[in-house]
N, C-alpha and C positions, 0 to 999 in steps of 0.2 A: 971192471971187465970180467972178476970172476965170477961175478953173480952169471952172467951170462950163460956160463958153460955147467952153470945148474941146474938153470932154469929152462934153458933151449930141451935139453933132454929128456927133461922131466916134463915138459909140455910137449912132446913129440910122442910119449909113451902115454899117457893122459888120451889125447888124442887119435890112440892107437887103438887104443883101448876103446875106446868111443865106436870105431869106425868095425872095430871086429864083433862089437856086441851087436851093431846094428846089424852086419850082415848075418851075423848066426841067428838074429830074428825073424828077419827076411825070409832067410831060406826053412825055417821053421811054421813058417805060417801065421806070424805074430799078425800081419796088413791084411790077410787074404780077404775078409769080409769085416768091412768098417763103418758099413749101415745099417744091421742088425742090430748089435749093442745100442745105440742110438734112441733106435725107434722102440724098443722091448718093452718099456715102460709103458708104451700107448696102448698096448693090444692087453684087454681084458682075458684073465685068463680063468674067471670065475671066482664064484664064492671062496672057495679051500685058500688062496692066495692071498686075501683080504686078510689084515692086521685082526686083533682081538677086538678092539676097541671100533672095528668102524663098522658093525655089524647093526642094520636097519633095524629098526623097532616097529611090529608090527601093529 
């Protein structure tokens, strides 16, 4: 039974913890635009952006 009153508390602050991080993300702007990052890698963005190695042989 005493494990209980270790564990109750210490998973209630865990869980506090949890819930205060999401919201200061929230209201930070962490979610605001979630299809951007996503799609970034599709859109070519020219030569200068290309790695060393993948440059065409003329």
């Amino acid at each position: 039974m005493s494990v209980v009153f270790l564990v109750l508390p210490l998973a209630l602050l865990v869980v506090g913890g949890a819930v205060l991080a999401f919201v200061w993300s929230a209201r930070s702007g962490q979610f605001d635009d979630l299809d951007t990052p996503a799609v970034r890698m599709l859109h070519d963005e020219g030569a200068s952006s290309r790695p060393q190695g993948s440059r065409e042989k003329t």
